[in-house]
FIGU-285098 format. One record per residue: residue in one letter; x, z, y of N, C-alpha, C, O in turn. Coordinates in Angstrom, 1 decimal. Atoms other than C-alpha are relative to their C-alpha. Layout:
! residues N
['A',[X,Z,Y],[X,Z,Y],[X,Z,Y],[X,Z,Y]]
...
! end
This chain:
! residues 192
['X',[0.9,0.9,0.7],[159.7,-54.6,-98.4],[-0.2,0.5,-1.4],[0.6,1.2,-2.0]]
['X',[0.3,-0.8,1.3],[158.0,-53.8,-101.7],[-0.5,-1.4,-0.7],[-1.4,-2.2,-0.2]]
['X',[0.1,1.2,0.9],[158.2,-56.5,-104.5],[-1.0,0.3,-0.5],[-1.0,1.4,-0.9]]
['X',[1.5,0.2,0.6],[154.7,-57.2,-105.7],[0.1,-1.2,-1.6],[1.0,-1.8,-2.1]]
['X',[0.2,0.5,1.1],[153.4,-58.9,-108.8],[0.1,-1.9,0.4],[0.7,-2.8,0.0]]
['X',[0.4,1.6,-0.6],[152.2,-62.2,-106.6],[1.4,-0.4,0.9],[1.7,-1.5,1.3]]
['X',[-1.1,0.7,-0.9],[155.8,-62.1,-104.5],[1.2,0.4,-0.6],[2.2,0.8,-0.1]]
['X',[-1.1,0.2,1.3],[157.9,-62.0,-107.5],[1.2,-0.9,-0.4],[2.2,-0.9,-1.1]]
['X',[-0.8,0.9,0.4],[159.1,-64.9,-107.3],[0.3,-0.7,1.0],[-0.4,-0.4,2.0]]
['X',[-0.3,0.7,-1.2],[160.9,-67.6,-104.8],[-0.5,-1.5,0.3],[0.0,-2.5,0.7]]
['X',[0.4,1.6,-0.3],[158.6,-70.2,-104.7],[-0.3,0.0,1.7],[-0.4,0.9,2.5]]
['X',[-0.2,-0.1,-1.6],[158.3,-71.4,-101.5],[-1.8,0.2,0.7],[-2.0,0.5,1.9]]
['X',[1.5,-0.7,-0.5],[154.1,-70.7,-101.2],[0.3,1.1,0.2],[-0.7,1.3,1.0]]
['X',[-0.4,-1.2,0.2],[155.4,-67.1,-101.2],[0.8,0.4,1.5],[0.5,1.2,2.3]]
['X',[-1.1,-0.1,-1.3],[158.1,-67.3,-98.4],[-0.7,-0.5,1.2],[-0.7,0.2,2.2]]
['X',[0.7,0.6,-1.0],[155.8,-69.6,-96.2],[-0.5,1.0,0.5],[-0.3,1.1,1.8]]
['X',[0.6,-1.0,-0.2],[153.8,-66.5,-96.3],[-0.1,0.9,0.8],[-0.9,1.1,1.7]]
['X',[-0.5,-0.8,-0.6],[155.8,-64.1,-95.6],[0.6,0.2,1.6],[0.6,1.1,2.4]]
['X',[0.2,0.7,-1.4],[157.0,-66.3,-92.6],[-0.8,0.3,0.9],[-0.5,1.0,1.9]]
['X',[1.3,-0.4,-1.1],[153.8,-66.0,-90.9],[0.1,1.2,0.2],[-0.1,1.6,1.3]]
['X',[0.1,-1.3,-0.2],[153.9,-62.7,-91.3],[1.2,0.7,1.1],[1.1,1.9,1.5]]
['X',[-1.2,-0.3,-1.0],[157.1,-62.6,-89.0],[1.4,0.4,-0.5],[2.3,0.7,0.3]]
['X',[-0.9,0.0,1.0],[159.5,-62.1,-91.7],[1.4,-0.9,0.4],[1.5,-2.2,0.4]]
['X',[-1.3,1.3,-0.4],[162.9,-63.8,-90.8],[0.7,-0.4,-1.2],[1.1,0.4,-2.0]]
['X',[-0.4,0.6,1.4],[164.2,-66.2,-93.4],[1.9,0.3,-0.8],[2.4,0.0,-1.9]]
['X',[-1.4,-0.5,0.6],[168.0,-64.6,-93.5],[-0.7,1.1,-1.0],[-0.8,1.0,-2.2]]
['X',[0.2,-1.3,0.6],[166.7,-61.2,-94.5],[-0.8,-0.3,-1.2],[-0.5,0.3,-2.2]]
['X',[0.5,-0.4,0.6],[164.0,-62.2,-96.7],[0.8,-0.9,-1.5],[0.3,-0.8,-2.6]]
['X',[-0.6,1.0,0.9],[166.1,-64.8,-98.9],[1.0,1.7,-0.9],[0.9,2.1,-2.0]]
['X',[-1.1,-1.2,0.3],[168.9,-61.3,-98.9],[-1.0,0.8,-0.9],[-0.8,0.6,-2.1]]
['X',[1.0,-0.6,0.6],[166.0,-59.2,-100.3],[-0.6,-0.3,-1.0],[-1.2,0.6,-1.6]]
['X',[0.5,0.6,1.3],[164.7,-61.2,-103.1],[1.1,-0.2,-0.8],[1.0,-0.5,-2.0]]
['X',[-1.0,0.7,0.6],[168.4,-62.0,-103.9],[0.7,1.9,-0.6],[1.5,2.1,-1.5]]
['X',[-0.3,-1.2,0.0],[168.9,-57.8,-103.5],[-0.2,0.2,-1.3],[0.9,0.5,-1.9]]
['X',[0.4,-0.6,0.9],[167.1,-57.1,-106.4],[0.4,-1.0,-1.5],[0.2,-0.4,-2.6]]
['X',[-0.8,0.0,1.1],[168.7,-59.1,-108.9],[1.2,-0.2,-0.1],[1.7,-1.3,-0.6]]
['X',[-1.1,-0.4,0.5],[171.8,-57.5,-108.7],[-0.3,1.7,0.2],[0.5,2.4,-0.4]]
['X',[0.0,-1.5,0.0],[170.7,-53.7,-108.0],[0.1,0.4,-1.8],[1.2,0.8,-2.0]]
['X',[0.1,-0.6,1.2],[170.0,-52.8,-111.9],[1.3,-1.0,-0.6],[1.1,-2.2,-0.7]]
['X',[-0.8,1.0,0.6],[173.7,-54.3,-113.5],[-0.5,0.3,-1.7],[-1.2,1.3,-2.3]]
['X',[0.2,0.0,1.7],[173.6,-55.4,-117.6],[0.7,1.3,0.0],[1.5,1.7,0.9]]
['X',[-0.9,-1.1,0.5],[174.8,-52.3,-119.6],[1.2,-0.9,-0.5],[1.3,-2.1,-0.7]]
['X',[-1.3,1.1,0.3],[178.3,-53.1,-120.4],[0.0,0.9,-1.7],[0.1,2.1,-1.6]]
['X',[0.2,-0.4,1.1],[178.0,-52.4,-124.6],[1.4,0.3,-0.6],[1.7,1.1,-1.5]]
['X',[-1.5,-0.7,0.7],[181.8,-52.7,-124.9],[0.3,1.2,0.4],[0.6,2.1,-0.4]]
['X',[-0.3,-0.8,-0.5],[182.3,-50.4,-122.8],[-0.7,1.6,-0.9],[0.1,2.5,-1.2]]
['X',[0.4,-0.8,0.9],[179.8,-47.8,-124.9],[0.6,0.0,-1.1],[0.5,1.0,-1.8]]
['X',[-0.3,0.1,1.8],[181.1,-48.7,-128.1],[1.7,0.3,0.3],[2.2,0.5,-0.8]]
['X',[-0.9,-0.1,0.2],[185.0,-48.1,-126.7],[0.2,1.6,0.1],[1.0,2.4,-0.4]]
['X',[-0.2,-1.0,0.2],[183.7,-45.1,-125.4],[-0.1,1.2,-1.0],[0.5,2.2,-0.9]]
['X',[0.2,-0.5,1.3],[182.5,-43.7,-128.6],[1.4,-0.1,-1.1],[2.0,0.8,-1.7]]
['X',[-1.5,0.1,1.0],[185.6,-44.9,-130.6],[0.7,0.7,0.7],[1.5,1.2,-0.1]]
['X',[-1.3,-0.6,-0.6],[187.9,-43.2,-128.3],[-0.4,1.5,-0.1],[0.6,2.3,0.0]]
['X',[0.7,-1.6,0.1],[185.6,-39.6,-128.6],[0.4,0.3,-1.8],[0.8,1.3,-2.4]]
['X',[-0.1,-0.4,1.8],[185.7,-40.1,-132.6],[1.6,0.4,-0.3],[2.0,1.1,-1.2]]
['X',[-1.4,-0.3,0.5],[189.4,-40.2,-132.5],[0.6,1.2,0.7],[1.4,1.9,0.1]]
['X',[0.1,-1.6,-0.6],[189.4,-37.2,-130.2],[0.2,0.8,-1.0],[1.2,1.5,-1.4]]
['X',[0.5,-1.6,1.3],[187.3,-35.2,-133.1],[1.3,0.0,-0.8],[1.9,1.0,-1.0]]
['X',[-1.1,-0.5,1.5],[190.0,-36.4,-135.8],[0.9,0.8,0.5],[1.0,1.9,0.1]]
['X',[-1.4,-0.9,-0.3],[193.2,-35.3,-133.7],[-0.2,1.5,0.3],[0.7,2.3,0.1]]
['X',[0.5,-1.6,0.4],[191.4,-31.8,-133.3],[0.3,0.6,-1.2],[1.0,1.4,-1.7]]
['X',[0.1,-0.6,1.8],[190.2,-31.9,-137.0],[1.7,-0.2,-0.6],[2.0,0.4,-1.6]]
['X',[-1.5,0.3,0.7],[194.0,-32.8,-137.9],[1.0,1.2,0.2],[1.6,1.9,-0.6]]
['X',[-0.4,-1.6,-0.7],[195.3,-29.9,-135.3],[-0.1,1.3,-1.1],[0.7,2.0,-1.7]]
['X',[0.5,-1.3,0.7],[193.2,-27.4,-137.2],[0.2,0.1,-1.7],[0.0,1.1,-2.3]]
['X',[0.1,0.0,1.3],[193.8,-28.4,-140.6],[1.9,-0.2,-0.1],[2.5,0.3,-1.1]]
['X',[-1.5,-0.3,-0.2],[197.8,-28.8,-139.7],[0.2,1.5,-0.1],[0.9,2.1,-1.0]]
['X',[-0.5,-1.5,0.2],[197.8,-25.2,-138.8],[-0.9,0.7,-0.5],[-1.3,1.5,0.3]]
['X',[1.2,-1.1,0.7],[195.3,-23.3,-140.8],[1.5,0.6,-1.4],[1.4,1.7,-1.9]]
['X',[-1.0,-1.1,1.0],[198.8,-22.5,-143.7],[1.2,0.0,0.9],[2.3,0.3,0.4]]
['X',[-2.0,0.1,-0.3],[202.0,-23.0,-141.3],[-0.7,1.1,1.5],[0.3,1.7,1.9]]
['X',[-0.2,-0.6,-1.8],[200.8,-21.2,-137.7],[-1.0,1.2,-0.5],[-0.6,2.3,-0.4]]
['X',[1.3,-0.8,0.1],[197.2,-19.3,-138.9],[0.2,0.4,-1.3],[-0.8,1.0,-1.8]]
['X',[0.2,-0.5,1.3],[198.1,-18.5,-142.3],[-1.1,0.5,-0.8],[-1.0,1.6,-1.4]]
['X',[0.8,-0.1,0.7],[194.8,-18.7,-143.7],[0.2,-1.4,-1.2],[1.1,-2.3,-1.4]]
['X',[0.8,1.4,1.2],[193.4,-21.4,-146.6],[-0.9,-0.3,0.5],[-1.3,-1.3,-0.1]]
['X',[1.4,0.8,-0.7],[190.1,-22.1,-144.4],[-0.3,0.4,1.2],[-0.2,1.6,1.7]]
['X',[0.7,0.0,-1.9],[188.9,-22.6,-140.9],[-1.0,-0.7,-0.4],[-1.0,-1.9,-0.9]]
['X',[1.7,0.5,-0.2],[185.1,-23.0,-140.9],[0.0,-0.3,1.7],[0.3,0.6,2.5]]
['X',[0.0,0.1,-1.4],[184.6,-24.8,-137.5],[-2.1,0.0,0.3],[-2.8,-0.3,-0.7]]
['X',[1.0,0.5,-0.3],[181.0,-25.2,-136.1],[-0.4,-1.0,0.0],[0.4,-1.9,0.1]]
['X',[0.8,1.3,0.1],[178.5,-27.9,-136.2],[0.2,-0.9,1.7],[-0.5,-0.6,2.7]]
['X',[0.0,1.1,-1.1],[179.5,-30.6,-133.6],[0.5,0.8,1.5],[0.0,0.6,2.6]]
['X',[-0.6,-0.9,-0.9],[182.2,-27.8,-131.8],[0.7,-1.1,0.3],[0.5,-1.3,1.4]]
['X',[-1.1,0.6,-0.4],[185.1,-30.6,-131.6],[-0.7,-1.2,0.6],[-0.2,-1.8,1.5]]
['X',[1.0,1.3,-0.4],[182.2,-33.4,-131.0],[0.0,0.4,1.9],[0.2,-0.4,2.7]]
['X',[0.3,-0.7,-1.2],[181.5,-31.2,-127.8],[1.2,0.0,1.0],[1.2,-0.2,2.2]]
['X',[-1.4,-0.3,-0.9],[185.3,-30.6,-126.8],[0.7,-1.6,0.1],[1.6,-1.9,1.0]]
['X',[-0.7,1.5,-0.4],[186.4,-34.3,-126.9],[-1.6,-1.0,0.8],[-1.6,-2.1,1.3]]
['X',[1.2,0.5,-1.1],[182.9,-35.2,-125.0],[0.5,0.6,1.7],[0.3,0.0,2.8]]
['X',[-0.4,-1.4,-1.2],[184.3,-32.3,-122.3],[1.3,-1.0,0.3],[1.1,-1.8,1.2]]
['X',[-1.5,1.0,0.2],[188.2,-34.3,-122.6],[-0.3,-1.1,0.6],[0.3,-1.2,1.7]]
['X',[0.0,0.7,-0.7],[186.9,-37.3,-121.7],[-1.0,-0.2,1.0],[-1.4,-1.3,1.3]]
['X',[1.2,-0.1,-1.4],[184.1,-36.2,-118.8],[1.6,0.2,0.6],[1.8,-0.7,1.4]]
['X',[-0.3,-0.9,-1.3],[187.1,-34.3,-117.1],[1.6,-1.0,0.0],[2.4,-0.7,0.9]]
['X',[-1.0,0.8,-0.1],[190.2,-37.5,-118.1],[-0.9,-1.4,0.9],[-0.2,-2.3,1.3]]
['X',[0.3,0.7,-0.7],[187.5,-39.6,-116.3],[0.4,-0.5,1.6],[0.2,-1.7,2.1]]
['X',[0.2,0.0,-1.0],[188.4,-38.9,-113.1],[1.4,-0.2,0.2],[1.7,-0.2,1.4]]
['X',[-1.4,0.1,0.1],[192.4,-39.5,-113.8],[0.2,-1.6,0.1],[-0.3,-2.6,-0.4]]
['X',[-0.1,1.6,-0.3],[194.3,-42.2,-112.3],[0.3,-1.1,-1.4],[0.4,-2.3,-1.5]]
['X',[-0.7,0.7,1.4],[195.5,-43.0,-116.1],[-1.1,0.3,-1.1],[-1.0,-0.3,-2.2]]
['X',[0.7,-0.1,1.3],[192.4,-41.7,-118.0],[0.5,1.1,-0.8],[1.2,2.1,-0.5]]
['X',[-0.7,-1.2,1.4],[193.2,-39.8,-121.2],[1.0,-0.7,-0.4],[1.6,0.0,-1.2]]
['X',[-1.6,0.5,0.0],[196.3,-42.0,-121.5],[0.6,1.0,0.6],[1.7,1.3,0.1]]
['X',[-0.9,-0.6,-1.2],[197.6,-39.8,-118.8],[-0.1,1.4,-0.5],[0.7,1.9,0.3]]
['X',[0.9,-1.3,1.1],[196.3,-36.2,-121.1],[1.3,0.3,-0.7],[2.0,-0.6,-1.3]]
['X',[-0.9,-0.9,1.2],[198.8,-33.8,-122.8],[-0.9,0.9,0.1],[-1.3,1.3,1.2]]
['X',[0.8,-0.9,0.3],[196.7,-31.4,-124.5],[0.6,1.5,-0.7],[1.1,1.3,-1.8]]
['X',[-0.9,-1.2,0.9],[198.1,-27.7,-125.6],[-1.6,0.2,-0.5],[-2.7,0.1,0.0]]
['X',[1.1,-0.8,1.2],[195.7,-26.4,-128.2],[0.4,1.1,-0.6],[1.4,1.1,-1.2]]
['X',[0.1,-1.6,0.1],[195.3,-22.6,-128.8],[-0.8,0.5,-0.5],[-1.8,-0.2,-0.7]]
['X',[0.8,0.0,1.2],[193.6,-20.7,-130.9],[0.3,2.2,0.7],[1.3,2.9,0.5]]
['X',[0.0,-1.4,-0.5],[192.4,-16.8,-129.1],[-0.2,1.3,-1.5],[-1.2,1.0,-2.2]]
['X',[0.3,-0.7,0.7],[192.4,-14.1,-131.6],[0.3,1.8,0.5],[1.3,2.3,0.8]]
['X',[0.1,-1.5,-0.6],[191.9,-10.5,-130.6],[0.7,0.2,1.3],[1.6,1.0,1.7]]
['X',[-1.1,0.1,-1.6],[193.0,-11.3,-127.0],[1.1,-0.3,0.1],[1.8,0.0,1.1]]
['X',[-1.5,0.4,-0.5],[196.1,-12.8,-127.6],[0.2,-1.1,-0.6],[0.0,-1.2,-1.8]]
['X',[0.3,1.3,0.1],[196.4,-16.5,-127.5],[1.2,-0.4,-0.8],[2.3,-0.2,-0.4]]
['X',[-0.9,1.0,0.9],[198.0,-18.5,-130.4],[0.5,-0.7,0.2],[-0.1,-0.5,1.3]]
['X',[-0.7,1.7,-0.4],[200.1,-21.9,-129.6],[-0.1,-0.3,-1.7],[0.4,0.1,-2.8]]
['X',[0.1,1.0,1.8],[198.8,-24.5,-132.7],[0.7,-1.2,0.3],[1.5,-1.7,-0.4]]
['X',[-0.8,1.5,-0.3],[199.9,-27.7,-131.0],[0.0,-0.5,0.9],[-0.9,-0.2,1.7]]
['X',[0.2,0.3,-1.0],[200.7,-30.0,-128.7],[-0.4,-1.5,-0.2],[0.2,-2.0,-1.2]]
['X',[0.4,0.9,0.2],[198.8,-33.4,-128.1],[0.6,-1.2,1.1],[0.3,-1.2,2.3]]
['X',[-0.2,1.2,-0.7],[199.9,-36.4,-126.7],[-0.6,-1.3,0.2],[-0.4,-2.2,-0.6]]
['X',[1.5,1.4,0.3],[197.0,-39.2,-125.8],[1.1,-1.1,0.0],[1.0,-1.9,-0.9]]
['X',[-0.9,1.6,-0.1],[199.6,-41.9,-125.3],[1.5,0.0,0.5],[1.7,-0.2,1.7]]
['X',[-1.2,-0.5,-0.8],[203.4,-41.2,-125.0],[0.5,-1.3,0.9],[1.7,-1.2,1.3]]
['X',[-0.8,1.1,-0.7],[204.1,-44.4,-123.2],[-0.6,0.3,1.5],[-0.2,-0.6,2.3]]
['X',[0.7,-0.2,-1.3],[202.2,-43.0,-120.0],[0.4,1.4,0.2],[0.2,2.4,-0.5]]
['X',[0.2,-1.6,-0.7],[203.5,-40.3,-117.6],[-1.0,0.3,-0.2],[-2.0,-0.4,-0.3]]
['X',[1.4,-0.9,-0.3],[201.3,-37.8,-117.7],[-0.1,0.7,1.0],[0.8,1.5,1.4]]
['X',[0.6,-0.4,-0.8],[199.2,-37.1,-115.2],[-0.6,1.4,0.3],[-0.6,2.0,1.4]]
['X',[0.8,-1.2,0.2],[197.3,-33.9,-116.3],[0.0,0.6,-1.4],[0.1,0.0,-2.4]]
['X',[-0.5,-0.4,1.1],[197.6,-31.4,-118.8],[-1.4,1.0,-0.2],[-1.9,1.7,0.6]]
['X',[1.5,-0.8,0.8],[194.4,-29.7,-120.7],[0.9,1.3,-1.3],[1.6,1.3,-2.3]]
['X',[-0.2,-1.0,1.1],[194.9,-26.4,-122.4],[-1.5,0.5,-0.4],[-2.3,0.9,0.4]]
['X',[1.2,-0.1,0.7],[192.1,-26.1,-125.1],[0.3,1.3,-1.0],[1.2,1.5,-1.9]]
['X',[-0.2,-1.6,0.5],[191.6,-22.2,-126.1],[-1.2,0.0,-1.0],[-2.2,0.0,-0.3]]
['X',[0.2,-0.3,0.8],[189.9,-22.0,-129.5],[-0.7,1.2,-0.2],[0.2,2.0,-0.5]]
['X',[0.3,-1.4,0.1],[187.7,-18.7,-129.9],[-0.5,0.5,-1.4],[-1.2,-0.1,-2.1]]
['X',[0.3,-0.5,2.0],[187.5,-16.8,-133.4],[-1.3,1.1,0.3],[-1.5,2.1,1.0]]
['X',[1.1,-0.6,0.1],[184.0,-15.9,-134.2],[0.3,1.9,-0.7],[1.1,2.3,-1.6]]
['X',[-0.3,-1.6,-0.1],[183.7,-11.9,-133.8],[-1.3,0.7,-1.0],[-2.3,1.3,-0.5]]
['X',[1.0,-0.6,1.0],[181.6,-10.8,-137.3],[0.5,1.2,-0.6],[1.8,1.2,-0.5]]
['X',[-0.7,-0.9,0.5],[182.5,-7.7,-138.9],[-0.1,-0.3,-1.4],[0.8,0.3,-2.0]]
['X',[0.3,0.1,0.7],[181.3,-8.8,-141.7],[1.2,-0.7,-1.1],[1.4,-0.3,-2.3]]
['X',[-1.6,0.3,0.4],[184.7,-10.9,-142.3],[0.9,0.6,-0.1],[1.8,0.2,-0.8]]
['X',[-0.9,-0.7,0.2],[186.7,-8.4,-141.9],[0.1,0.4,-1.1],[1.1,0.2,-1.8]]
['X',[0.3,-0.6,1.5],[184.9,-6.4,-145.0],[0.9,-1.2,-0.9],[2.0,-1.1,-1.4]]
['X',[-0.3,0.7,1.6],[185.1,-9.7,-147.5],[1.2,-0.3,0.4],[1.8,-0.9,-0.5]]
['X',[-1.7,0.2,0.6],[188.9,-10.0,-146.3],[0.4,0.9,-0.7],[0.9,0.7,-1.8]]
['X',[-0.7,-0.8,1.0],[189.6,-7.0,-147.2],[-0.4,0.8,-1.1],[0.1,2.0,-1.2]]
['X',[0.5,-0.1,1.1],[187.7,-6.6,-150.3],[0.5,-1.2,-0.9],[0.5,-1.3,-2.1]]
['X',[-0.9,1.8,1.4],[189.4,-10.4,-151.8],[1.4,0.6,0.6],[2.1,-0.3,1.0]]
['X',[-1.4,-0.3,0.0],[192.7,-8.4,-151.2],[-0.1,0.7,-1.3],[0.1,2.0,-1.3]]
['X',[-0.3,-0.4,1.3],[192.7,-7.7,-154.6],[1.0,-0.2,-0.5],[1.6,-0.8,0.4]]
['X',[-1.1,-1.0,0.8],[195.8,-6.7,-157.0],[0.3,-2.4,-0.4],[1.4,-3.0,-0.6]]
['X',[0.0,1.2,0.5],[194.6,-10.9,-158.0],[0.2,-1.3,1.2],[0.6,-2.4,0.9]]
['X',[0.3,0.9,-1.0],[194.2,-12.6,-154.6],[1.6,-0.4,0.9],[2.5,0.5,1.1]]
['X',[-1.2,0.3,-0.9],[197.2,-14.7,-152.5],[-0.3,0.8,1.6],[-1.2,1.4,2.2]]
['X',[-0.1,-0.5,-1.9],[198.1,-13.7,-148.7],[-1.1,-1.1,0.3],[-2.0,-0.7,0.9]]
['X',[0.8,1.2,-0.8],[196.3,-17.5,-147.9],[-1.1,-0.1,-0.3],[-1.4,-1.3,-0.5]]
['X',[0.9,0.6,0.8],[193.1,-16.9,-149.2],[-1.6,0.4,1.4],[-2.8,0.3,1.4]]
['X',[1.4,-0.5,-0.5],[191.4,-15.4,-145.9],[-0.3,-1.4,0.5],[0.2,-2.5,0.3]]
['X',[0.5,1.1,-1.1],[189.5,-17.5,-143.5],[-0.4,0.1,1.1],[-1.0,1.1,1.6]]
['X',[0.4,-0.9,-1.3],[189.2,-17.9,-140.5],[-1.3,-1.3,0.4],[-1.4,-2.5,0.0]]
['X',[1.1,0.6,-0.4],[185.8,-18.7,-138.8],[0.0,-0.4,1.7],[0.1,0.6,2.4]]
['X',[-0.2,0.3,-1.5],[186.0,-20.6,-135.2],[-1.3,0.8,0.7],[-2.1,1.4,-0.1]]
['X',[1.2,-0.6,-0.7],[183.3,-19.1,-132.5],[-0.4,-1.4,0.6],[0.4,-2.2,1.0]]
['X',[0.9,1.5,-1.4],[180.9,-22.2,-130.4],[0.7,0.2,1.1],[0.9,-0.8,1.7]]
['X',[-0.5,0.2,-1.1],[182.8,-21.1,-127.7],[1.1,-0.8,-0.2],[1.5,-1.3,-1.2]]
['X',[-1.0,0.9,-0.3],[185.6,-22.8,-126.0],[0.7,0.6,1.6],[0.1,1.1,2.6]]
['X',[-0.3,0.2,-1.4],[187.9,-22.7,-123.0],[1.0,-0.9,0.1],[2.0,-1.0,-0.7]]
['X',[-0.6,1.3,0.1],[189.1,-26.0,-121.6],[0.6,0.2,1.7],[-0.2,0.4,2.7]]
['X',[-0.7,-0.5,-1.5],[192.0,-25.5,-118.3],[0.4,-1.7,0.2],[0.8,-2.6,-0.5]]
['X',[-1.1,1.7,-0.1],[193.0,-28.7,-116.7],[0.9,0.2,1.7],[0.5,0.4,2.9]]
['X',[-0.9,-0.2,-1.4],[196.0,-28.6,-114.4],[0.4,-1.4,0.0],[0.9,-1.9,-1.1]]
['X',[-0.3,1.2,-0.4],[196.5,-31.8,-112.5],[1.8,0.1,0.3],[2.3,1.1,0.7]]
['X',[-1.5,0.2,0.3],[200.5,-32.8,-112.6],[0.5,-0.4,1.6],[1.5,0.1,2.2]]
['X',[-0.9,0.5,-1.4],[200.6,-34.9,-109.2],[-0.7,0.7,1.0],[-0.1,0.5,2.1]]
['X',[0.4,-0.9,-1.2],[198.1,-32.4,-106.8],[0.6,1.2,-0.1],[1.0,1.7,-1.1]]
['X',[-0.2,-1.4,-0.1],[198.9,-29.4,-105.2],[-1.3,0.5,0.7],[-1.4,1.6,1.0]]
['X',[1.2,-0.4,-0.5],[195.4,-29.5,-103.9],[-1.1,0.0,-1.1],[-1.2,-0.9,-2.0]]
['X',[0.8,-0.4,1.8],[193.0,-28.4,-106.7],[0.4,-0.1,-1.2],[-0.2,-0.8,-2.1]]
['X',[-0.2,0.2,1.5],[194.9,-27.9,-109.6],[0.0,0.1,-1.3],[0.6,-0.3,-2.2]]
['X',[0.5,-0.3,1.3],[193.2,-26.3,-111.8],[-1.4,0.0,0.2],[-2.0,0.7,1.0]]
['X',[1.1,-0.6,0.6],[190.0,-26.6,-113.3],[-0.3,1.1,-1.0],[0.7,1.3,-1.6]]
['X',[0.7,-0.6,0.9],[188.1,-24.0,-115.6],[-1.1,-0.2,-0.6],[-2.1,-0.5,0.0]]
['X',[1.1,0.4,0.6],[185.8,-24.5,-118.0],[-0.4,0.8,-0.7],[0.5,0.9,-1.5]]
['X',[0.5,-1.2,1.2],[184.0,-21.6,-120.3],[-1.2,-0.8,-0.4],[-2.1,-1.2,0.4]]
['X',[0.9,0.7,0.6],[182.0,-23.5,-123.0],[-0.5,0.8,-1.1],[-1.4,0.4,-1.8]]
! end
């Protein structure tokens, strides 16, 4: 049946109608009643929790990287990209969607690749009051310019500290997630 402009509504000139037409009055009551519930309201908390729960994502990243940039990476700056951590806690909670616990259930190792051999910066805990379910290792890639190398070691001057290089992140990413309670698909891959 195809909802028209003139059988829009349930007056009963309308149904009589369709009556004659041979229309049986279970089905066509179900069918007028179908369609307002097919399209549900958007649920706005629901948008607005999932956004707060992504922003706090970014900080525990941004907090990660700025924890270890003098105690693990012994630089003084990490330049990250424009809307790189926005991207990896969008990715976090697509792939904690599908978990019986969510990102409650999330231990995250965070790593940091530099000339092929992977760093350990930290480890994250979404919520220590929940086994965890699944564990995400998030690999960090250092942008590959030569051009950094020169101005490091041209500010290694006679005047310059050890902490003064910087390190620059790459847009990429790699995001592993091994599920805790399968032995049937337990790892995802991700190259971002």
């Amino acid at each position: 049946m195809v909802a028209t402009g003139s059988l829009s509504s349930k007056n009963p000139a309308s149904i009589s109608e369709l009556l004659d037409r041979g229309y049986h009055p279970e089905s066509l009551l179900n069918d007028f009643d179908y369609w307002d519930y097919v399209v549900p309201e958007p649920n706005f908390n629901e948008v607005i929790f999932e956004e707060t729960t992504c922003q706090n994502l970014v900080k525990m990243l941004e907090n990660c990287l700025s924890k270890s940039k003098q105690t693990k990476l012994g630089c003084s700056k990490v330049l990250v990209p424009e809307k790189l951590t926005q991207r990896i806690a969008q990715d976090v909670l697509r792939l904690s969607s599908t978990e019986p616990c969510g990102l409650r259930g999330c231990v995250m190792h965070v790593n940091l690749e530099i000339e092929n051999v992977c760093k350990k910066l930290d480890r994250i805990v979404c919520d220590a009051s929940v086994v965890p379910t699944f564990e995400l290792t998030l690999v960090f890639k250092q942008e590959n310019c030569t051009w950094t190398s020169f101005r490091d070691f041209f500010s290694r001057g006679r005047f310059s500290s050890g902490l003064r290089r910087t390190l620059i992140l790459s847009s990429g990413f790699r995001l592993v997630k091994k599920k805790l309670y399968s032995l049937i698909g337990t790892t995802v891959i991700e190259e971002c």
